[in-house]
ROVEXVEX-390701 format. One record per atom (N, C-alpha, C): residue number from 0; residue in one letter; x, y, z. Coordinates in Angstrom, 3 decimals. Atoms other than C-alpha are relative to their C-alpha. Layout:
BEGIN
node n: NUM	res: A	u: X	v: Y	w: Z
...
This chain:
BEGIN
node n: 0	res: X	u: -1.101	v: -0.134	w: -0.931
node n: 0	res: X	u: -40.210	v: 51.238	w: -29.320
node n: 0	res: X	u: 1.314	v: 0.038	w: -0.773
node n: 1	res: X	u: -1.087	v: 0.034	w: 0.886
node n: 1	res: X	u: -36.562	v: 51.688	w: -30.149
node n: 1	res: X	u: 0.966	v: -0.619	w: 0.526
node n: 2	res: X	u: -0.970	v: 1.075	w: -0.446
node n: 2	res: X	u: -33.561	v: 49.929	w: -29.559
node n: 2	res: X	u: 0.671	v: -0.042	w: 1.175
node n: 3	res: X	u: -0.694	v: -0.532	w: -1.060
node n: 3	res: X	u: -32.603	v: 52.034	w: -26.505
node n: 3	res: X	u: -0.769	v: -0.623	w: 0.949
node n: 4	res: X	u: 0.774	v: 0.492	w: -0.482
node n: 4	res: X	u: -35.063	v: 50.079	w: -24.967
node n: 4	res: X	u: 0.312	v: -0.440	w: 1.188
node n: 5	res: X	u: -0.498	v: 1.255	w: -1.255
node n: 5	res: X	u: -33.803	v: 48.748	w: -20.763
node n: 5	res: X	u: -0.701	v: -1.016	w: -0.205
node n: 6	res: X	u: 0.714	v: 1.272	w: -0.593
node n: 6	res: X	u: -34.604	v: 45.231	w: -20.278
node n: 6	res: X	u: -1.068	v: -0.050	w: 0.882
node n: 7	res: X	u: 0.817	v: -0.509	w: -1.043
node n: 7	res: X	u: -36.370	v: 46.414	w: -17.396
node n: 7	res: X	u: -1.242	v: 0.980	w: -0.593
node n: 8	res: X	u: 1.017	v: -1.225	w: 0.472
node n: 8	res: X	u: -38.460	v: 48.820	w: -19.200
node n: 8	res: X	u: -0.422	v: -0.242	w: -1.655
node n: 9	res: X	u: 0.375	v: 0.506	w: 1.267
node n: 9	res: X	u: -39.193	v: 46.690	w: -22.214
node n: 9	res: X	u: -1.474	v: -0.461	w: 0.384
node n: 10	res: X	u: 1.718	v: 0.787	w: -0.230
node n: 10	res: X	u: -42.858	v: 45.249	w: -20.560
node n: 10	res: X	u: -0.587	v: 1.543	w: 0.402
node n: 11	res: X	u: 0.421	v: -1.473	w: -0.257
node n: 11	res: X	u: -43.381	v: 49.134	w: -19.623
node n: 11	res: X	u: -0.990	v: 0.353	w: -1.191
node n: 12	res: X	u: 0.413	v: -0.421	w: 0.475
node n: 12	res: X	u: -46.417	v: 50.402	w: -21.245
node n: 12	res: X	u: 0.657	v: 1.515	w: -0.646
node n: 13	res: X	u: -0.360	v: -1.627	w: 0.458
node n: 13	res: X	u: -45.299	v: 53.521	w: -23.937
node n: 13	res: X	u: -1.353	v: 0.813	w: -0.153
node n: 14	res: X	u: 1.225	v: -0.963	w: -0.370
node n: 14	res: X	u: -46.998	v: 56.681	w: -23.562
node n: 14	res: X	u: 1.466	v: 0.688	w: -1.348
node n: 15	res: X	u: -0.103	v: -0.694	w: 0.963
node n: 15	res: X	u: -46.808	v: 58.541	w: -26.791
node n: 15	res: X	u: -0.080	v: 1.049	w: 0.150
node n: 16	res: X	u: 0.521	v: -1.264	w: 0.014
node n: 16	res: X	u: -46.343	v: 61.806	w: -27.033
node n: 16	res: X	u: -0.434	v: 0.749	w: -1.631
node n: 17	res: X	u: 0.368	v: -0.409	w: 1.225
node n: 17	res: X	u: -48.317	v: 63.474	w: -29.729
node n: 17	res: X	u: 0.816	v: 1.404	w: -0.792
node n: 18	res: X	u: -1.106	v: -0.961	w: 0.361
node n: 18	res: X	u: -45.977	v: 66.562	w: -29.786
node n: 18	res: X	u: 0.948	v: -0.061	w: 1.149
node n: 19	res: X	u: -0.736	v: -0.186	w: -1.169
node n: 19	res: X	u: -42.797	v: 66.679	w: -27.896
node n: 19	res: X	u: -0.028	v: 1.309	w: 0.316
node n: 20	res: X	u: -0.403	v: -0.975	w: -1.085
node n: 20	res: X	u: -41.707	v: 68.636	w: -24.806
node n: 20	res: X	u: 0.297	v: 1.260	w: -0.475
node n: 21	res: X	u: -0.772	v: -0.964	w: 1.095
node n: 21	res: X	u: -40.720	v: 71.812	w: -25.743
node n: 21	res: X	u: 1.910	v: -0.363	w: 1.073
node n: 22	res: X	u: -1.408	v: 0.334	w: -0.310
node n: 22	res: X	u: -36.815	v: 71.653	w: -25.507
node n: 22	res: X	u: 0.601	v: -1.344	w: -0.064
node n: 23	res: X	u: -0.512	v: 1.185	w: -0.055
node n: 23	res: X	u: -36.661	v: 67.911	w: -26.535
node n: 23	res: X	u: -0.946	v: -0.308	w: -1.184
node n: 24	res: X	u: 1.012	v: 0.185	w: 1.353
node n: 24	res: X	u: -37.975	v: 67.617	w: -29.928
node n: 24	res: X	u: -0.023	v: -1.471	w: -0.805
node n: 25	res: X	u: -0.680	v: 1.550	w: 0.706
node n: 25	res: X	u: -36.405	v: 63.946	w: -30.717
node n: 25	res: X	u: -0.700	v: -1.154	w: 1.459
node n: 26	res: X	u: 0.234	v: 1.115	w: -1.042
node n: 26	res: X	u: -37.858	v: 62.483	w: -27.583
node n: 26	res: X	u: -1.783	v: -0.024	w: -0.217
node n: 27	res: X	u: 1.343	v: 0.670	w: 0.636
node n: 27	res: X	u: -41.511	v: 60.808	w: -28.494
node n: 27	res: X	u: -0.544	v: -1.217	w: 0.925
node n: 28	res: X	u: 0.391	v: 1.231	w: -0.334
node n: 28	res: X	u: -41.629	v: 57.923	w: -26.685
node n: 28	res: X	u: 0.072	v: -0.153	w: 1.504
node n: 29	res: X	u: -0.124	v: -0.071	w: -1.597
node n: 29	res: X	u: -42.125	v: 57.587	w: -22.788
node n: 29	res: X	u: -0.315	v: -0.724	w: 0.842
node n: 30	res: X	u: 0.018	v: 1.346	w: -1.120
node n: 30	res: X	u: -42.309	v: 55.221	w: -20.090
node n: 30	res: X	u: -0.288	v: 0.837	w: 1.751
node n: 31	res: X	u: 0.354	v: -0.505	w: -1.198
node n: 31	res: X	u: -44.534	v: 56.097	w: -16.913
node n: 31	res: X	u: 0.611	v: -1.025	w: 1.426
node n: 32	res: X	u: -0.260	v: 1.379	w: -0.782
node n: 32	res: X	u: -42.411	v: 54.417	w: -13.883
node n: 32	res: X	u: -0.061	v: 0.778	w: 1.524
node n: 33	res: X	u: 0.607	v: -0.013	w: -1.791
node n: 33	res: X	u: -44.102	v: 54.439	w: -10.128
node n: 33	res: X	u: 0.775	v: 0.057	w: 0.484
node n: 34	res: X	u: -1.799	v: -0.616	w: -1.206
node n: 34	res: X	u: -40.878	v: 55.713	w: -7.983
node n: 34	res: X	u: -0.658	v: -0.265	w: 1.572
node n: 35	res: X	u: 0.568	v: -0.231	w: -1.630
node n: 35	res: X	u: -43.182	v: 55.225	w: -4.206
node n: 35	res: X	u: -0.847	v: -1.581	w: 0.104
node n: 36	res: X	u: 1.067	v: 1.086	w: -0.336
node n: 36	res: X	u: -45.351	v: 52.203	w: -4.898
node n: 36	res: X	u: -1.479	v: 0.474	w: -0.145
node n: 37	res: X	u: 1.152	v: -0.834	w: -0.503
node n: 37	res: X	u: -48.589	v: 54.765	w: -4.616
node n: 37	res: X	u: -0.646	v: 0.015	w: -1.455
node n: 38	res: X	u: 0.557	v: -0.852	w: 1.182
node n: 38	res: X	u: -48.850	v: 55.832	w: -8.371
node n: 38	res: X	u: -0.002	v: 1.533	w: 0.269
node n: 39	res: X	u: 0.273	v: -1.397	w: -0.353
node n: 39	res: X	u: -48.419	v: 59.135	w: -6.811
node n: 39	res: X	u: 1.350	v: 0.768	w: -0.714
node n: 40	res: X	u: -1.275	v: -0.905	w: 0.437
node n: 40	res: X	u: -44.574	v: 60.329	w: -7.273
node n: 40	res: X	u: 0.509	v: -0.936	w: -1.016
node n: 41	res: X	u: -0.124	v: 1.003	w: 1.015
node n: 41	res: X	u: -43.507	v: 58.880	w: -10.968
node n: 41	res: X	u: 1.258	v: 0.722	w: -0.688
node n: 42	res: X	u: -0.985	v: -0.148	w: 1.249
node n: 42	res: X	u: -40.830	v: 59.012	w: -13.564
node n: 42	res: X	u: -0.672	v: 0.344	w: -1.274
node n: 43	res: X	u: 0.250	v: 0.082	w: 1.463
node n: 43	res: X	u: -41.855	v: 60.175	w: -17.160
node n: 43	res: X	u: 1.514	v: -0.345	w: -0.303
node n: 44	res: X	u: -0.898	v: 0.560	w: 0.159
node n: 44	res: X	u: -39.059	v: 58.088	w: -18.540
node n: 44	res: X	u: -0.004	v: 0.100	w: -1.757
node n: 45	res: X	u: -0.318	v: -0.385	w: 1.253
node n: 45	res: X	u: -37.787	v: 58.855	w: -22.231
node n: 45	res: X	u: 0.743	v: -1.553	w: -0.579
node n: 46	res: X	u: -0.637	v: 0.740	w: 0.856
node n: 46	res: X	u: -37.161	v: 55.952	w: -24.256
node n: 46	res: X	u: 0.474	v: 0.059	w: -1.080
node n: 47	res: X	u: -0.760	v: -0.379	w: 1.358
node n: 47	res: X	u: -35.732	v: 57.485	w: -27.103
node n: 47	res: X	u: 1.584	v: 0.217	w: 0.232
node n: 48	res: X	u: -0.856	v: -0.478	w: -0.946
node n: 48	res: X	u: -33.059	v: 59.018	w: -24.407
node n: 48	res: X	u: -0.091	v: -0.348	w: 0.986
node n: 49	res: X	u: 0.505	v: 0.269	w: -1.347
node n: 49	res: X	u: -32.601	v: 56.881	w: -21.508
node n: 49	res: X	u: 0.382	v: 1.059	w: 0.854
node n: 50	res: X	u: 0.370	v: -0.988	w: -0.989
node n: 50	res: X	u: -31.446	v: 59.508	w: -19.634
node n: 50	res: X	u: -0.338	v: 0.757	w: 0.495
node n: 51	res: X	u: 1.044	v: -0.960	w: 0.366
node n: 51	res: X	u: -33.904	v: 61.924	w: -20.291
node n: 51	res: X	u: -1.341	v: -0.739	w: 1.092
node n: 52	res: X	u: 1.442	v: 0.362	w: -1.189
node n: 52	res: X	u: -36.425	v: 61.691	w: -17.375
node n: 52	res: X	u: -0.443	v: 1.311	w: 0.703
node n: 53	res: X	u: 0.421	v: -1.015	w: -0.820
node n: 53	res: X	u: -38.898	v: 64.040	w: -15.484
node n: 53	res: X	u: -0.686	v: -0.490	w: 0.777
node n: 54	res: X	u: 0.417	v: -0.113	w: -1.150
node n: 54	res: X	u: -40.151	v: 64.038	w: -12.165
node n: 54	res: X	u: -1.317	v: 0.400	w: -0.295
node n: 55	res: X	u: 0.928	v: -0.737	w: 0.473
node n: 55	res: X	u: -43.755	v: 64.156	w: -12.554
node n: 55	res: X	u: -1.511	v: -0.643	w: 0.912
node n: 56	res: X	u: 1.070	v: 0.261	w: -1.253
node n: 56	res: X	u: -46.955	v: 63.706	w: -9.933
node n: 56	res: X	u: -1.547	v: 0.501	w: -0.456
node n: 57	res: X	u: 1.404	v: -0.635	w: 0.288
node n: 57	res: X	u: -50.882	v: 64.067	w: -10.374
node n: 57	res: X	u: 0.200	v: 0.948	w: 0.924
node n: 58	res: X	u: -0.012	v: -1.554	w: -0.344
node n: 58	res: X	u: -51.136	v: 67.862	w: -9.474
node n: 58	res: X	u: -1.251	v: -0.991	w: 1.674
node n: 59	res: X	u: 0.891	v: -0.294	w: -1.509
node n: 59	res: X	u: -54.303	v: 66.675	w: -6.168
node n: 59	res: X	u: 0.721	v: -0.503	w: 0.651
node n: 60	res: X	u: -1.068	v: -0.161	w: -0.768
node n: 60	res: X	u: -51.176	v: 65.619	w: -4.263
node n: 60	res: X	u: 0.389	v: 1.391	w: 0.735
node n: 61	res: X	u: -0.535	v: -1.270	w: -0.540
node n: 61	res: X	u: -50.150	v: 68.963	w: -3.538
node n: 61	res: X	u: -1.356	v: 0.892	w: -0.708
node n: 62	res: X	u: 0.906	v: -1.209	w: 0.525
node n: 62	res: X	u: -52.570	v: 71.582	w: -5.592
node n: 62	res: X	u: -1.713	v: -1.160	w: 0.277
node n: 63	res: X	u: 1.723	v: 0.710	w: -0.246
node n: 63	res: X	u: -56.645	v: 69.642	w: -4.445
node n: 63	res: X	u: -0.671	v: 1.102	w: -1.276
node n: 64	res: X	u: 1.033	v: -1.002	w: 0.785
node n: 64	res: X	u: -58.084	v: 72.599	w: -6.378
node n: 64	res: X	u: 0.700	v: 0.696	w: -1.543
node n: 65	res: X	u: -0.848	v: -0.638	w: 1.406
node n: 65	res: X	u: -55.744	v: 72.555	w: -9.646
node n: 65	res: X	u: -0.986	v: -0.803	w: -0.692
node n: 66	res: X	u: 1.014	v: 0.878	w: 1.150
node n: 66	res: X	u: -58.574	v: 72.073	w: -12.514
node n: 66	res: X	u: 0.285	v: 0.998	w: -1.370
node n: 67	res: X	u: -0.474	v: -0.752	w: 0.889
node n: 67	res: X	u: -56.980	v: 73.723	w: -15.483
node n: 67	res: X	u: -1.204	v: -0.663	w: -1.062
node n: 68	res: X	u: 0.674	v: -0.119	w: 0.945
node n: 68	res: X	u: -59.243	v: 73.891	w: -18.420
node n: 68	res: X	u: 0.681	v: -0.597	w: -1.619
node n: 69	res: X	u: -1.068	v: 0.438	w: 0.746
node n: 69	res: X	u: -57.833	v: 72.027	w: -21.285
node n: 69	res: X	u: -0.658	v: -0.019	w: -1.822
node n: 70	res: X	u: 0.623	v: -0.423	w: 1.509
node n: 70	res: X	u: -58.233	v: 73.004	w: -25.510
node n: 70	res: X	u: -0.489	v: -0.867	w: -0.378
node n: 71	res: X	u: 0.561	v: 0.970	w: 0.734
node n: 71	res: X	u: -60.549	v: 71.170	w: -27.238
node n: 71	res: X	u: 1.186	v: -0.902	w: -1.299
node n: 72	res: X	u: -0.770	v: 0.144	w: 1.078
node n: 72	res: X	u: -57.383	v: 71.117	w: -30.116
node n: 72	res: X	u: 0.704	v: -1.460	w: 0.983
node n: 73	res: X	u: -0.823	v: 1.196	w: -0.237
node n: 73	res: X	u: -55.581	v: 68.747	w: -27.532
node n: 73	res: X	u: -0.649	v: -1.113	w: 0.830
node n: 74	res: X	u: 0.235	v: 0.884	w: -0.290
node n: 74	res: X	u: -58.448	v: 66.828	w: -26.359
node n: 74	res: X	u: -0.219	v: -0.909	w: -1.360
node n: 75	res: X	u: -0.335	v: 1.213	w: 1.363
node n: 75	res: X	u: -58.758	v: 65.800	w: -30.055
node n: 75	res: X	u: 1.065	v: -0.503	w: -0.626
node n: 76	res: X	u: -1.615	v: 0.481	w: -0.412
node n: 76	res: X	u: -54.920	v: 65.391	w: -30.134
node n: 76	res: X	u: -0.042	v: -1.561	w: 0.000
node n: 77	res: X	u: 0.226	v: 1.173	w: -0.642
node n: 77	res: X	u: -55.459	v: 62.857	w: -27.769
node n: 77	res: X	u: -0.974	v: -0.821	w: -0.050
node n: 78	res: X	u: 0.993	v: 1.224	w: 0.106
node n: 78	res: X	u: -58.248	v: 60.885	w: -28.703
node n: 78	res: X	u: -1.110	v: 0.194	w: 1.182
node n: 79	res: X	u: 0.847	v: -0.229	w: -0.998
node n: 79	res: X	u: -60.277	v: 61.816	w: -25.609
node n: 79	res: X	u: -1.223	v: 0.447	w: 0.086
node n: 80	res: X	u: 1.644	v: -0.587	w: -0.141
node n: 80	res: X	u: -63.627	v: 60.972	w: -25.323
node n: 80	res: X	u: -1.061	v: 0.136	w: 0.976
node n: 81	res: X	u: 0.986	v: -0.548	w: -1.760
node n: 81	res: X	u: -64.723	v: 61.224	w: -21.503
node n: 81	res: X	u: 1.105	v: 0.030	w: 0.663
node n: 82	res: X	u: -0.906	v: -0.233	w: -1.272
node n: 82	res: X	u: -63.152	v: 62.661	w: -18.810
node n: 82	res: X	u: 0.885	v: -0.824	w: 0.604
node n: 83	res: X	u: -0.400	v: 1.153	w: -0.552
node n: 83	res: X	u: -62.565	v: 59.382	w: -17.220
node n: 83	res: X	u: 1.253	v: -0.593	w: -0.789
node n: 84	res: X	u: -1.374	v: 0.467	w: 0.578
node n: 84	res: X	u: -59.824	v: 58.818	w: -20.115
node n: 84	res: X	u: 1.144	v: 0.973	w: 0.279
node n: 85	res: X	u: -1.973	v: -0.518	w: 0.045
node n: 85	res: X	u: -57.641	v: 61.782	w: -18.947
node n: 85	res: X	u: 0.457	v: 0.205	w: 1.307
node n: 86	res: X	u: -0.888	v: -0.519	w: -1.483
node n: 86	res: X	u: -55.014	v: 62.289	w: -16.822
node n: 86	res: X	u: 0.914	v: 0.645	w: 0.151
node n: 87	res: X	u: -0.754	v: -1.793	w: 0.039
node n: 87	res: X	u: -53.280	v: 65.594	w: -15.688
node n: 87	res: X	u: 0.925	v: -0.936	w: 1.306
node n: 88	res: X	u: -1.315	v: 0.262	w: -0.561
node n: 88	res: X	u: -49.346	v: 65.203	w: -14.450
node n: 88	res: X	u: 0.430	v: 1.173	w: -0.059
node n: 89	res: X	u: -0.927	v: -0.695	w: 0.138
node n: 89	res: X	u: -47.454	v: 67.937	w: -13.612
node n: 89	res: X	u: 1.701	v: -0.168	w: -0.113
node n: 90	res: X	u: -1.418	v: 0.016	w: 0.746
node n: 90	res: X	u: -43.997	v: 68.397	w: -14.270
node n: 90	res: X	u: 1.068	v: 0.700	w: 1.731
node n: 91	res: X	u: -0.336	v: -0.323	w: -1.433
node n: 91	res: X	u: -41.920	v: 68.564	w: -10.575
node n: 91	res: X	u: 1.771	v: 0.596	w: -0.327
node n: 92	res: X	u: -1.717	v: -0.548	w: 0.390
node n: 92	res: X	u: -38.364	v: 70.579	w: -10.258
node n: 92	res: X	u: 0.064	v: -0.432	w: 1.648
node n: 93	res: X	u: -0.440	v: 0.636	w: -1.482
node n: 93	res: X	u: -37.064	v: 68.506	w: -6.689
node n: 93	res: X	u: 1.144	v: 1.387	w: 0.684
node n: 94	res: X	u: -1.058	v: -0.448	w: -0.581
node n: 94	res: X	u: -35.219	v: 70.611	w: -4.599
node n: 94	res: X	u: 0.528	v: -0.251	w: 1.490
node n: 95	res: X	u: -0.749	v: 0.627	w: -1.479
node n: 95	res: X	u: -32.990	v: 70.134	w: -1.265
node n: 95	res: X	u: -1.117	v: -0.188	w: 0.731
node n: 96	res: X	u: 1.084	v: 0.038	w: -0.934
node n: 96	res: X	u: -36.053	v: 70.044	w: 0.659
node n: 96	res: X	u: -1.113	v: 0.069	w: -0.773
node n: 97	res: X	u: 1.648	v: -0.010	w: 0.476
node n: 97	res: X	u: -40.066	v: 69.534	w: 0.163
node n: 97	res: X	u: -0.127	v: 1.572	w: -0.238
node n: 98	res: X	u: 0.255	v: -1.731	w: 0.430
node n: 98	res: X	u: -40.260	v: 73.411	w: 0.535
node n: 98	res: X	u: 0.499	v: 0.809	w: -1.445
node n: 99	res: X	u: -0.598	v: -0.621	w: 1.210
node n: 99	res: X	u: -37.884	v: 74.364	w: -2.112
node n: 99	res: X	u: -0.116	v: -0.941	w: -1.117
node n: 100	res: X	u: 0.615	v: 0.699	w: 1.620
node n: 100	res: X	u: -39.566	v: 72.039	w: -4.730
node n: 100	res: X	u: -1.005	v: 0.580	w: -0.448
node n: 101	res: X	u: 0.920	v: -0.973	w: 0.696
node n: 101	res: X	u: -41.647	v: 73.213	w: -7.505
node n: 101	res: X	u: -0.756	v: -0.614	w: -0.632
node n: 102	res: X	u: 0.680	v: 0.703	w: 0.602
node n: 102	res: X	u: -44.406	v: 71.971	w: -9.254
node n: 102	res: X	u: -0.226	v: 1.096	w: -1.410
node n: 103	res: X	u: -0.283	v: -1.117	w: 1.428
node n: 103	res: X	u: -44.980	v: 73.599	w: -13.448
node n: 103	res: X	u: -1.538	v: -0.149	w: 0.163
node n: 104	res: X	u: 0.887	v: -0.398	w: 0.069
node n: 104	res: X	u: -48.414	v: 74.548	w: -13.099
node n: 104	res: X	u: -0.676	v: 0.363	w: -1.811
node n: 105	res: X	u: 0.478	v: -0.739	w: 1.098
node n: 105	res: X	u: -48.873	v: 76.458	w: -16.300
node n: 105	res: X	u: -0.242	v: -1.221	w: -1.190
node n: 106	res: X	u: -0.364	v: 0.503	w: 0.915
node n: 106	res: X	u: -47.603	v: 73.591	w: -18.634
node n: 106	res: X	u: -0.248	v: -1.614	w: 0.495
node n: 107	res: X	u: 0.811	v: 1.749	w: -0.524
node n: 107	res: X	u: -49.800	v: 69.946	w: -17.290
node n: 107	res: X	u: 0.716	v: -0.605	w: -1.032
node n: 108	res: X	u: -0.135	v: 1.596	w: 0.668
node n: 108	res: X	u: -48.776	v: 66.771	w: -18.841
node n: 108	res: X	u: -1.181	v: -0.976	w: -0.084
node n: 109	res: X	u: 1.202	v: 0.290	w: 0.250
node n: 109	res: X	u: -52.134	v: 65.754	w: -20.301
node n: 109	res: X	u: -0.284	v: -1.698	w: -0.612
node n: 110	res: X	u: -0.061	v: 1.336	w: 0.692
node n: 110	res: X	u: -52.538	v: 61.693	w: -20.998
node n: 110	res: X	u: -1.446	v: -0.770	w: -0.371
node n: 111	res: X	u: 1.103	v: 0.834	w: 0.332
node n: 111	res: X	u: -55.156	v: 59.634	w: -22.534
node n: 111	res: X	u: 0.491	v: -1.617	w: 0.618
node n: 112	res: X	u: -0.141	v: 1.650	w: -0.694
node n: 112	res: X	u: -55.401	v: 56.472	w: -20.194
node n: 112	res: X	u: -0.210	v: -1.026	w: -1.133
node n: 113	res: X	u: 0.075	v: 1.299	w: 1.224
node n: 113	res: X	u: -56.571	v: 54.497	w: -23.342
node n: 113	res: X	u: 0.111	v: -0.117	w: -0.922
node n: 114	res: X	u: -0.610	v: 0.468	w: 0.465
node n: 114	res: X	u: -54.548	v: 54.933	w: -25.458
node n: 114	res: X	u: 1.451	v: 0.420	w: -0.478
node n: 115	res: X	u: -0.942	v: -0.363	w: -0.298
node n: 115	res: X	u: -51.802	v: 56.309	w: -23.929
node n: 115	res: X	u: 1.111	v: 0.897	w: -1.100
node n: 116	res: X	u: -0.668	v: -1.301	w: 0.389
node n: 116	res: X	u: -51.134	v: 59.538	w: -25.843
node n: 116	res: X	u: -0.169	v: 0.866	w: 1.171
node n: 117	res: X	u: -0.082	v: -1.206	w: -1.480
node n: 117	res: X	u: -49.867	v: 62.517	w: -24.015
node n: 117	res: X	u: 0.539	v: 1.176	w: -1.124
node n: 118	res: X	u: -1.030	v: -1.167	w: 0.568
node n: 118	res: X	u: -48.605	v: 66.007	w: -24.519
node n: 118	res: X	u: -0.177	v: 0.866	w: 1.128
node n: 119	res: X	u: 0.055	v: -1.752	w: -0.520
node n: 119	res: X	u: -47.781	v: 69.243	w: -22.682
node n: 119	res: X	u: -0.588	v: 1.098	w: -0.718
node n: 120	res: X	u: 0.456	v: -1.153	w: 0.123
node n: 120	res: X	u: -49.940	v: 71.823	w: -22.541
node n: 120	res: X	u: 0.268	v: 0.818	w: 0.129
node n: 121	res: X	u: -0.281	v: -1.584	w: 0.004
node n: 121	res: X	u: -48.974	v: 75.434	w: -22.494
node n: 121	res: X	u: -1.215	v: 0.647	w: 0.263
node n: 122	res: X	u: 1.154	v: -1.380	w: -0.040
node n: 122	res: X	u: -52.202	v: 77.295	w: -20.637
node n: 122	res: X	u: 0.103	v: 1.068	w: -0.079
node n: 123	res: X	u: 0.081	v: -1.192	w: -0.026
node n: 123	res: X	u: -53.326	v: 80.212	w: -21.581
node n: 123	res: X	u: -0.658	v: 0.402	w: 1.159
node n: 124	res: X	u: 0.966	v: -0.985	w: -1.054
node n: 124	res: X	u: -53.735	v: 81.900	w: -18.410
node n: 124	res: X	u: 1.221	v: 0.061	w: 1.137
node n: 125	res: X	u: -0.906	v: -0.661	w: -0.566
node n: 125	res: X	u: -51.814	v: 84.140	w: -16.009
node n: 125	res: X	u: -0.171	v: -0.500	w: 1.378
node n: 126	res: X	u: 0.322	v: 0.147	w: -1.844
node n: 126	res: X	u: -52.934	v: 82.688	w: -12.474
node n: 126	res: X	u: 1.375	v: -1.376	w: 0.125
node n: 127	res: X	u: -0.973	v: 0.641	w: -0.580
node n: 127	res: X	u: -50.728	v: 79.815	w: -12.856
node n: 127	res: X	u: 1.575	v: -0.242	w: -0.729
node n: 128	res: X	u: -1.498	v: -0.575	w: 0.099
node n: 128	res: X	u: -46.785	v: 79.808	w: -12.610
node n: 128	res: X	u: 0.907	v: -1.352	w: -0.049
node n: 129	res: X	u: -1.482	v: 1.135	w: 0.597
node n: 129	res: X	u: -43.616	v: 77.348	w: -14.240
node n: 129	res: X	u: 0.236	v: -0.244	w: 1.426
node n: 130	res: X	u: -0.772	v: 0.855	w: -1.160
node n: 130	res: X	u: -42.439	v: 77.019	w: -10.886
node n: 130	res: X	u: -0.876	v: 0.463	w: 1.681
node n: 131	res: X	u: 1.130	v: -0.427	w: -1.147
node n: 131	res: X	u: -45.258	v: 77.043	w: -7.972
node n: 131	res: X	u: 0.232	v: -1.042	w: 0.835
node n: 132	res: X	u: -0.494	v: 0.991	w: -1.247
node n: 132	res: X	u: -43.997	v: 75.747	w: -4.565
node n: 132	res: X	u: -1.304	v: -1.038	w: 0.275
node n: 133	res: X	u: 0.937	v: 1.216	w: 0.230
node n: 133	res: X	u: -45.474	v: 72.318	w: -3.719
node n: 133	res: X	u: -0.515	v: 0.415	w: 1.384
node n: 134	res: X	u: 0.282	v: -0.106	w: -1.400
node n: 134	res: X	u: -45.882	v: 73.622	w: 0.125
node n: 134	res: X	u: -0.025	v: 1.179	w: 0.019
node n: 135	res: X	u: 0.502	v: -1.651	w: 0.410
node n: 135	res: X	u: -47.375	v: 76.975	w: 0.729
node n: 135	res: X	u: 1.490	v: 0.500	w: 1.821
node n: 136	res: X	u: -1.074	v: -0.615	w: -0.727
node n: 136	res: X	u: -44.394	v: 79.194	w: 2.820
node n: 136	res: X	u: -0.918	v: 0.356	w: 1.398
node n: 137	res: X	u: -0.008	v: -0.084	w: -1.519
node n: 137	res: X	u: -45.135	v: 79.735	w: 6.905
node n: 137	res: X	u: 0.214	v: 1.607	w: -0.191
């Protein structure tokens, strides 16, 4: 941990990232914080940069049938040796309303529950889209 550390967010388990974000190459260190009570809608919280935070939700909230396929290169990354250790976060862009929010499909937030490495993935594959509404349009 580093010195930027909140009081509040000093007993916070860190979630490592094994490569940063793209567009935040100094931020490494992260703090998962429950925003609902649920475990559902969360903070990835940047302790390198407190004010560096993303909005970020297990994808079967909104997508039930998002099962992205994930490289063997970043399940050995992550240390991951059964299923049961990972866990897929997407990456949420909030907007004025539930409708005009977006979920990043293409680019999961991949974590090892035990021993809390993570990274963003970049899939290869054209079906899913950076900014894919969380509520399908009427």
């Amino acid at each position: 941990m580093t010195d930027t550390v909140a009081p509040a967010e000093a007993d916070l388990p860190v979630i490592e990232l094994v490569r940063p974000m793209p567009g935040f190459p100094d931020d490494r260190h992260f703090a998962l914080v429950d925003l609902d009570g649920s475990g559902g809608l969360c903070s990835l919280r940047s302790l390198d940069h407190p004010d560096l935070r993303f909005l970020v939700a297990p994808p079967s909230l909104f997508f039930p049938d998002y099962t992205p396929e994930i490289d063997d290169l970043t399940v050995d990354e992550l240390d991951i040796e059964s299923v049961d250790q990972a866990m897929l976060l997407v990456v949420l862009t909030a907007g004025e309303s539930l409708p005009t929010s977006t979920a990043n499909l293409l680019a999961p937030v991949v974590l090892n529950t035990a021993n809390r490495r993570a990274c963003q993935v970049v899939l290869d594959d054209a079906e899913h889209l950076v900014r894919t509404p969380l509520v399908a349009s009427r």
